[in-house]
MARMARRO-290757 format. One line per 8 residues: for each residue x, y, z of C-alpha. Coordinates in nm, 4 decimals. Layout:
BEGIN
X Y Z ~ ... $
END
This chain:
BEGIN
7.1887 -26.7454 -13.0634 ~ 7.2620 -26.4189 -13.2314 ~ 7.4903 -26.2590 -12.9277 ~ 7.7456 -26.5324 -12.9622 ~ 7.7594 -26.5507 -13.3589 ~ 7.7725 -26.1295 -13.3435 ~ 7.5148 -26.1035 -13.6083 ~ 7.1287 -26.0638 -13.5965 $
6.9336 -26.3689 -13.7510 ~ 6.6064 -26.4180 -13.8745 ~ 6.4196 -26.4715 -13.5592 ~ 6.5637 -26.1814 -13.4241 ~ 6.4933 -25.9565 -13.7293 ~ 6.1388 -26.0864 -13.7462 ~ 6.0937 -26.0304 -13.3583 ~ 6.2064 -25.6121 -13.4341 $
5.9963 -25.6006 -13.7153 ~ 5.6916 -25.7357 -13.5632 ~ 5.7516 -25.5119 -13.2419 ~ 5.7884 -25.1803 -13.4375 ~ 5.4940 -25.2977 -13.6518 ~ 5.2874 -25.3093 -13.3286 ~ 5.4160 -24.9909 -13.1676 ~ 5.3733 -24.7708 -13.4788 $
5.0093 -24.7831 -13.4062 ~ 5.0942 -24.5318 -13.1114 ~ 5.1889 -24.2383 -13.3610 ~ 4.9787 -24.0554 -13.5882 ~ 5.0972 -24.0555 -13.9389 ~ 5.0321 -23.7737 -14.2504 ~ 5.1306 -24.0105 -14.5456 ~ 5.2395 -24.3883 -14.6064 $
5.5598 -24.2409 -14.7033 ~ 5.6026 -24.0575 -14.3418 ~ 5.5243 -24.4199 -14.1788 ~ 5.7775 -24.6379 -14.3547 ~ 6.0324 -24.3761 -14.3427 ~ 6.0227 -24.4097 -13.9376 ~ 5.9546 -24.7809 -13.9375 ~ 6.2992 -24.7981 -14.1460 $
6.4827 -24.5514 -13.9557 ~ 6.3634 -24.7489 -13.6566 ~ 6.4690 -25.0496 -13.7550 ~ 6.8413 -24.9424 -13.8409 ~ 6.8366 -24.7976 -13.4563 ~ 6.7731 -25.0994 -13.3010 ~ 7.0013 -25.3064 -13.5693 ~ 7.2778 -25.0672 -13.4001 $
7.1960 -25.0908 -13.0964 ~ 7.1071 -25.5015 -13.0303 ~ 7.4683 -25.5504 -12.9528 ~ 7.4035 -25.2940 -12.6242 ~ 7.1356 -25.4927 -12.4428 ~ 7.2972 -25.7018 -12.1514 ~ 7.0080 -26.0073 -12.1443 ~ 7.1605 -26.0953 -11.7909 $
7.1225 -25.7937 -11.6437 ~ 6.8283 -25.6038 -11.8333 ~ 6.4939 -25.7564 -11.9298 ~ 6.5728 -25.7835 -12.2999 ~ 6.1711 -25.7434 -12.4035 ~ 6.1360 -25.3703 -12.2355 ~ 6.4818 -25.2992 -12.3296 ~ 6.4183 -25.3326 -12.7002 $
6.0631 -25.2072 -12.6487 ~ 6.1869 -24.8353 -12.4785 ~ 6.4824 -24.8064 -12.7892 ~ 6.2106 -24.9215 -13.0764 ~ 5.9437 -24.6130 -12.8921 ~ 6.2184 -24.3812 -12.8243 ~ 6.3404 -24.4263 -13.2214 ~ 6.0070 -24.3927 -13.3614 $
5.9539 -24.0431 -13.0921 ~ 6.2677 -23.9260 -13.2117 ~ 6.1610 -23.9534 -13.6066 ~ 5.8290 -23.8693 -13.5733 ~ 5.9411 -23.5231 -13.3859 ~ 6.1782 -23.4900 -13.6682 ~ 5.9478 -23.5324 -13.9403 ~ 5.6462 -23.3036 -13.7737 $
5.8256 -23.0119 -13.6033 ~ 5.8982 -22.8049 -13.9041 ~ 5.5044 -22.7852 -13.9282 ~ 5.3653 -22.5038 -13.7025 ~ 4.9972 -22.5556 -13.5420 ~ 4.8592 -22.2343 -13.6201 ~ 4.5252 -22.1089 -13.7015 ~ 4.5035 -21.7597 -13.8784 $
4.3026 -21.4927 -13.7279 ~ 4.0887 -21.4801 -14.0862 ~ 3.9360 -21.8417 -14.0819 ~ 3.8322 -21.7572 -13.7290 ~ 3.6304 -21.4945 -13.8165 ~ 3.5666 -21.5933 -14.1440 ~ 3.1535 -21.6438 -14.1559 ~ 3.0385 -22.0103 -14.3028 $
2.7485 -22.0062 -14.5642 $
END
């Protein structure tokens, strides 16, 4: 397996990529470009962190489940909290023809 060689094989990467594949579905996205840039940044999270996961102690699914989710919250809140939801006072009075 990949814990006793040290290094993450194909399985394994297919496994993270189909999980974050899955759980991106949870977030909203503005652009393609938005999406891939936290599916990648995701991905090189959990290729850090794989090492960290004790499979006799933690249940390896929801460990790599709750990193992949946190990742992608962490990104996604970087990406979207430099824009503001506002809504100017014009457009709300601002009459529709």
């Amino acid at each position: 397996a990949s814990k006793e060689k040290d290094q993450v094989n194909t399985a394994l990467l297919a496994m993270f990529q189909l999980q974050i594949s899955k759980q991106m579905s949870e977030f909203t996205y503005k652009n393609s470009d938005d999406k891939h840039d936290i599916e990648s940044a995701t991905l090189c999270v959990v290729l850090k962190k794989w090492r960290e996961c004790d499979v006799t102690r933690d249940k390896p699914f929801a460990w790599f489940t709750r990193v992949i989710y946190n990742a992608m919250y962490y990104y996604w809140n970087q990406l979207n909290k430099k824009q503001k939801m506002t809504i100017s006072i014009d457009s709300i009075f601002q009459e529709s023809v």
